[in-house]
Each structure stands twice: as structure tokens, then as C-alpha cells.
N, C-alpha and C positions, 0 to 999 in steps of 0.2 A: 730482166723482165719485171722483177718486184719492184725493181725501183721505182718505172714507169707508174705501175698501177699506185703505189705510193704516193706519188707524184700527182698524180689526178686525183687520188684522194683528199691530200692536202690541198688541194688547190678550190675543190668543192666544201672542202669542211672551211674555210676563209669566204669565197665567194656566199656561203648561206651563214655564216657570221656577219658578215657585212650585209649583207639582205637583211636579218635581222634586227640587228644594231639600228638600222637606217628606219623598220618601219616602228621598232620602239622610238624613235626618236619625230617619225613623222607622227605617229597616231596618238600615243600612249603619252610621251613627254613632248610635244612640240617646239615647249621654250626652250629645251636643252638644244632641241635640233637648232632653233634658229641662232646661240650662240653658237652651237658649232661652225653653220653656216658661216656666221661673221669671221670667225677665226678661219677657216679656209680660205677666205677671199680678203686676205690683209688692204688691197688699196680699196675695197669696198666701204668697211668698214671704217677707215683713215679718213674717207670723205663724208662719213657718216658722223662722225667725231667730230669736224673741222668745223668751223661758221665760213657760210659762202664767200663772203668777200673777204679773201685774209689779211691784204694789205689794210682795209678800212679799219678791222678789227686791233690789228697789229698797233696800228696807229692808236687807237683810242685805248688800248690798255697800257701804252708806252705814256700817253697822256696822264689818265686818270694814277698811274703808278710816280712819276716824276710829281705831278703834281701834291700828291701826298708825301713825297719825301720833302720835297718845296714847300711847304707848311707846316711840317711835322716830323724835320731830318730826325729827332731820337725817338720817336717812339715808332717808326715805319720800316728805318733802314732794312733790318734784318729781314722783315715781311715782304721787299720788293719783287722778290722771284714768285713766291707763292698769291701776292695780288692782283700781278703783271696773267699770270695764271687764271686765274679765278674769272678777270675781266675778259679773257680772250676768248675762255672755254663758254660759261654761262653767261656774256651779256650778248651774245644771238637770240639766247635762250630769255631771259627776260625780255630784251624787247620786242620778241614776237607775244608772250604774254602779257605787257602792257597791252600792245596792239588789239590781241586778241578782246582784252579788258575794252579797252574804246571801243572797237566797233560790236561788241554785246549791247554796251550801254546807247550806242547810235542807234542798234536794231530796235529797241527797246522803246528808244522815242521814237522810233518813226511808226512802230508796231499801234504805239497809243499816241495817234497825233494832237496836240493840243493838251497833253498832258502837263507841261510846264507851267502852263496858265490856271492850274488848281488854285485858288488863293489868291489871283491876281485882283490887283486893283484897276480897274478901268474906269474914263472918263467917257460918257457915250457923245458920241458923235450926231447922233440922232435917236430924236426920242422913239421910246417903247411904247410902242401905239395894240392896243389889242394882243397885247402879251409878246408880240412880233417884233426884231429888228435888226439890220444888218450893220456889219462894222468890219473893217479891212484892219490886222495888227500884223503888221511883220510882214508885209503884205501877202497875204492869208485873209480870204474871206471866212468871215464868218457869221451867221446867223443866230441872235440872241433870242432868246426867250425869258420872260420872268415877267414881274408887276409893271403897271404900265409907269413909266418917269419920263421927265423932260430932257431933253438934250442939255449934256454938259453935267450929269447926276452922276458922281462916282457910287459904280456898283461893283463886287463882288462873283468874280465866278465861284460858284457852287459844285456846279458838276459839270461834265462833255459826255455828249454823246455824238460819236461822227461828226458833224460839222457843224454841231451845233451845242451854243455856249447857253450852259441856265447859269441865268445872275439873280442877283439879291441887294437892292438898294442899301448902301452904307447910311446909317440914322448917325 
């Protein structure tokens, strides 16, 4: 009979260790929890580790490694495991951050459109009548303001506001 009660004892001093353990690891330390996590679920974390298309990857670090020994057999040789490596693990990893890089800088022009034309030089097409006048670049209208000029006057944008370009006659 003691054993039993023994038995349930230990069995409760474990189950409230691991209740424990579990919500120091959910509330208190979370990032330990979530290593743990990873290390419990081994193919979770394998595909976590991995770059999606392995064959692509495979390939291009088989590339970029051969290639550097093919232009530079004594100074590369011994490096091939470790750059065959490097390329396979982190070039997922860079070229989502290029990626990332390009469409920031997309967002960025499209955010301030006409923003490329700060400093442009333009020939008008038609003169600046009453301060007023319209012009298509890239085809992109757009409506000029500034001093009145003749058609064919290189001016200078100054500033955008919306769709609309202030220029500045070139002396």
C-alpha cells in the first residue's frame, strides 16, 4: 500500500514540475520556451532551417563554389565545403533581403510620385500661359506651374506637389 501512495506522489510531484517548468517557459522566459519548442519538433524546425526550393539552392551554391575554385583553385580549395555551406544556408536569406530592399525603395516612389523629376531638365511642349500648363513625360500627365515661357524653353523642376510640377525657366 505505501508504494501506491508513493507512486501517486511521484507521479504528482512530476506532473506539477512540468506544469511549472512549462509556464516559466510560456510567461516568464518565452524565447527559451520557443527553443524548446523547436527542439521538440526536429522536422519542424529542419524546414525552418532549410531554403524552400533545395534543388535551386543546391544548384547555385554548387555553381557559385565550382566557380570560385575555377578561377582561384589555390586560394579557395580548402574553403569549398564551408562556401558550398554559406551559399546554400544564407543566400535564401539575402535574396529575400535584396527583395525586401527593392520593393521598400518601389514603395517609396510610388509613395512620392514624381519624385524622380526633382532637378529634371525639361523642354516644354507648350507654352506657360498665365502661370499654367500641361505636359505628358513618361506618359504621366502632368500640370506645370511657374513664370509664364514660350514653348520649347528648357525649365527646371523646383518642386511637386500631387500632380502638379513648379518649374523655373533655365537663364
Amino acid at each position: 500500500m505505501p508504494d501506491n501512495n508513493t507512486n501517486n506522489l511521484q507521479q504528482q510531484i512530476s506532473y506539477y514540475k512540468r506544469l511549472i517548468s512549462k509556464r516559466y517557459l510560456q510567461y516568464i522566459n518565452p524565447r527559451m520556451g520557443k527553443v524548446l519548442d523547436l527542439l521538440n519538433e526536429p522536422m519542424v524546425t529542419l524546414s525552418k532551417i532549410l531554403p524552400n526550393n533545395i534543388p535551386k539552392w543546391l544548384a547555385i551554391a554548387a555553381s557559385v563554389t565550382g566557380l570560385l575554385i575555377l578561377f582561384w583553385p589555390y586560394d579557395y580549395w580548402s574553403w569549398q565545403i564551408v562556401i558550398f555551406l554559406l551559399v546554400f544556408f544564407f543566400g535564401p536569406s539575402v535574396v529575400r533581403f535584396l527583395s525586401f530592399i527593392k520593393d521598400s525603395f518601389y514603395s517609396l516612389l510610388v509613395a512620392y510620385p514624381g519624385k524622380y523629376l526633382l532637378n529634371e531638365e525639361i523642354t516644354l511642349e507648350q507654352a506657360i500661359e498665365s502661370g499654367k500648363a500641361e505636359i505628358t513625360m513618361q506618359g504621366e500627365n502632368w500640370k506645370l506651374r511657374g513664370d509664364d515661357s514660350p514653348s520649347g524653353t528648357k525649365v527646371r523642376v523646383i518642386a511637386i506637389k500631387k500632380d502638379v510640377l513648379f518649374v523655373k525657366p533655365i537663364i
